[in-house]
C-alpha positions in Angstrom: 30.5 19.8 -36.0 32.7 21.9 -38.9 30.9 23.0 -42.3 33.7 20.9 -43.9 33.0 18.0 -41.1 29.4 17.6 -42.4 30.5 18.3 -46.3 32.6 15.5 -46.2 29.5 13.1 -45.6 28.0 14.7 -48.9 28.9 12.7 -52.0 26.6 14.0 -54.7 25.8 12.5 -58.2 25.7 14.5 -61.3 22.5 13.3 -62.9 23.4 14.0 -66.4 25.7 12.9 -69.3 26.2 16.1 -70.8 30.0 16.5 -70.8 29.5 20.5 -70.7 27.0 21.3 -67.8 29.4 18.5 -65.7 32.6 20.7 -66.5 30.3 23.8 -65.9 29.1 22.4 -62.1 32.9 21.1 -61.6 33.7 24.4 -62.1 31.0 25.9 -59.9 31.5 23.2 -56.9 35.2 22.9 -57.1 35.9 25.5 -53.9 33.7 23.6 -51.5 36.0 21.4 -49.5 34.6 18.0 -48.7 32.3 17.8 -51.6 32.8 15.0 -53.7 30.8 15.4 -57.4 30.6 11.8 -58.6 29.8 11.5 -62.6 26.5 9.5 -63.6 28.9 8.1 -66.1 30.6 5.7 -62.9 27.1 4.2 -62.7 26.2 1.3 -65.1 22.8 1.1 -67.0 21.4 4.5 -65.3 17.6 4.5 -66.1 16.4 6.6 -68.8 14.5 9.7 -67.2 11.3 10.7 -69.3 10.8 14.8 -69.2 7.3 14.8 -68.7 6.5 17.4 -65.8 4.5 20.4 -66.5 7.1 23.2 -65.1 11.3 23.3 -64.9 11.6 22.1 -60.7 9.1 18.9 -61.6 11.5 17.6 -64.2 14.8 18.4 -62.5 13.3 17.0 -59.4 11.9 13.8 -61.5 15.6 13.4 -62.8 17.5 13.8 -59.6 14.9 11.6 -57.3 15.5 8.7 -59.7 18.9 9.0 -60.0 19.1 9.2 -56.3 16.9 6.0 -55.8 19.2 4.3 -58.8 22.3 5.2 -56.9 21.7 5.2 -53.2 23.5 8.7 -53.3 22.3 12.3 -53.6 21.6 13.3 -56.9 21.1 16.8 -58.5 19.6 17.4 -61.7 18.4 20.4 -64.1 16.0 21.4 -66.1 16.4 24.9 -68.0 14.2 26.6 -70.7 13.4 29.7 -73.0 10.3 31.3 -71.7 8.9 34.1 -73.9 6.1 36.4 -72.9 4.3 36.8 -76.4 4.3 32.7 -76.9 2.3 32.4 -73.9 5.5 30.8 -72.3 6.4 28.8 -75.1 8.7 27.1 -75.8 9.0 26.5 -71.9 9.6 23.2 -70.5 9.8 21.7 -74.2 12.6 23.9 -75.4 14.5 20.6 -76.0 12.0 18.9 -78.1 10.6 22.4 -79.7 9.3 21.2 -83.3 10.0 17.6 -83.1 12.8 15.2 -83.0 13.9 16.1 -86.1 14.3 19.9 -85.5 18.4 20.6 -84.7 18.9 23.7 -83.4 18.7 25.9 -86.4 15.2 24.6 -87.3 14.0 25.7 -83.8 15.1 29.2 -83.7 14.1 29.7 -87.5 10.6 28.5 -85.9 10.6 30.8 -83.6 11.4 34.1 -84.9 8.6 33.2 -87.7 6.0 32.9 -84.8 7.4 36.1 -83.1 7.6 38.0 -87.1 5.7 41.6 -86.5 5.5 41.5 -82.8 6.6 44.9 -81.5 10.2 45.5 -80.0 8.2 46.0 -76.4 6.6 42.7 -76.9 9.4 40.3 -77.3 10.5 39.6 -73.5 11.9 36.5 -72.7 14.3 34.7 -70.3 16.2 31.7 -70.1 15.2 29.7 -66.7 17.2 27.0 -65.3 16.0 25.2 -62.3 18.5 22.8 -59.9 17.4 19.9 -57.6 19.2 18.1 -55.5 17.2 14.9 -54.2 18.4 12.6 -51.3 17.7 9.2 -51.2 15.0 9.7 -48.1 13.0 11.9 -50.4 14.5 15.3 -48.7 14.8 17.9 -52.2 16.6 21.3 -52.4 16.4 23.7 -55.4 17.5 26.7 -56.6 16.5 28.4 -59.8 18.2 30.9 -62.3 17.4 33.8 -64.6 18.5 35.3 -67.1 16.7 38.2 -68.7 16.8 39.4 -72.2 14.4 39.5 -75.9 13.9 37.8 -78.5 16.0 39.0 -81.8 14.9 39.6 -85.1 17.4 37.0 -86.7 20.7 34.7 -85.3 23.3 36.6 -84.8 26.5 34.6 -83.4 28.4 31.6 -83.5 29.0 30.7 -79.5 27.3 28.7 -78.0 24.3 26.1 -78.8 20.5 26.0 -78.6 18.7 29.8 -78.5 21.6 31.5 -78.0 21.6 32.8 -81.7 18.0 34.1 -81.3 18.3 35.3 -77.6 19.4 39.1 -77.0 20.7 40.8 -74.1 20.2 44.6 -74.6 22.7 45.9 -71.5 25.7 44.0 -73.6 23.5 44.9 -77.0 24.4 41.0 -78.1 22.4 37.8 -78.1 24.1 35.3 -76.1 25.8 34.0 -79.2 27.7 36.1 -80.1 29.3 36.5 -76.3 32.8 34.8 -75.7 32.4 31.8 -73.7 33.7 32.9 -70.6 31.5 35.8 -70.4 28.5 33.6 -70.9 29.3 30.9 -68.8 29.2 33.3 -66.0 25.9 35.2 -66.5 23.7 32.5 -67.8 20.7 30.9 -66.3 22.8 27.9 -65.4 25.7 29.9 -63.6 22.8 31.5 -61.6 21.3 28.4 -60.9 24.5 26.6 -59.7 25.8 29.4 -57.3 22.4 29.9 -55.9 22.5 25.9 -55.1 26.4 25.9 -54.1 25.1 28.9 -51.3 23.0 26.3 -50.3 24.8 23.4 -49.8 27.1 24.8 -48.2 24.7 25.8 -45.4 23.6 22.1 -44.7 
C-alpha cells in the first residue's frame, strides 16, 4: 500500500475556530496529497472544551479526543504557551486567561514585565511552547511539540502580531516577535515548529 494510498483514508478535523491557526495548518498541510483538513466549523453545536489540564499535551489532547468522539473523525488540537524561567513557568498553560477575563492582551504583558521589573538580563529566559495532538476516534493520540526560544523585554516593542509577541524578544534577530513581518514569524514560531514536526509524522502513518 502507497503513502498517498493510506493518506487518502485520513480525513482530519481541525479542532479549533480560530480562523488564523486554520489558515496557518492549511498552509502547513497543503503538500500532503490525500489529506483532507475538514474545518470544525462544518460540524453543528461542537462541545465547548474546558482547558483545565495541568501541562500543554493534556489540554491539546483533552480538545482533540472530544472533538474526535463529537465527530467520529480524527481530530488534532493545540495548546501553546509562554513559559518563563524567573515566573517559575508562569504564565504556562494559563497564558490565555493570564490576569482574568477581563485582561486583553495589553493588560497581560503590562502584568508581566511588572512581575519580571529588576530581574537581571541573564535571568529573563523564556520560550513560547506549542504542543499538537492528533486523537483518533479508538483513543490512538500522536503529538508533536514546538519551541521557540527567546527573553523577556523590558517594554512592547512592535505592532505584529497578537498576545506576548510585544513583550517576547528574540536576541539572534535583536527583535521581539512583534515587531517581525508576518511571514518571518509565521515560519519560526512555536506553532510552525509544532505543525511540521506533526506533518513529518503523519506522513509516516
Amino acid at each position: 500500500m502507497t503513502e498517498t494510498t493510506r493518506m487518502e483514508r485520513l480525513r482530519l478535523v481541525i479542532a479549533t475556530g480560530n480562523r488564523n491557526k486554520i489558515r496557518e495548518i492549511q498552509d502547513k498541510f497543503s503538500a500532503m496529497k490525500g489529506l483532507t483538513l475538514v474545518p470544525l466549523s462544518d460540524f453543528t453545536d461542537p462541545p465547548e472544551v474546558i482547558e483545565d489540564g495541568a501541562t500543554f499535551l493534556e489540554n491539546a489532547r483533552k480538545k482533540a479526543a472530544e472533538i474526535a468522539a463529537f465527530t467520529g473523525l480524527p481530530s488534532m488540537a493545540d495548546d501553546s504557551g509562554l513559559v518563563i524561567d524567573a515566573l517559575d513557568g508562569r504564565p504556562g498553560v494559563l497564558s490565555a486567561r493570564y490576569g482574568g477575563a477581563s485582561a486583553d492582551d495589553t493588560a497581560k504583558n503590562r502584568m508581566i514585565l511588572d512581575e519580571m521589573r529588576g530581574v537581571p538580563a541573564e535571568r529573563r529566559a523564556a520560550r513560547f511552547v506549542c504542543v499538537i495532538a492528533v486523537v483518533f476516534p479508538d483513543g490512538k493520540t500522536l503529538s508533536a511539540e514546538g519551541i521557540c526560544e527567546g527573553t523577556i523585554a523590558e517594554s512592547l516593542k512592535g505592532s505584529h502580531g497578537f498576545g506576548y509577541d510585544p513583550i517576547f524578544f528574540l536576541p539572534d534577530r535583536g527583535k521581539t516577535m512583534a515587531e517581525l513581518p508576518l511571514e518571518v514569524k509565521n515560519r519560526i514560531s512555536h506553532r510552525a515548529k509544532a505543525l511540521e514536526a506533526m506533518r513529518e509524522i503523519l506522513m509516516k502513518i
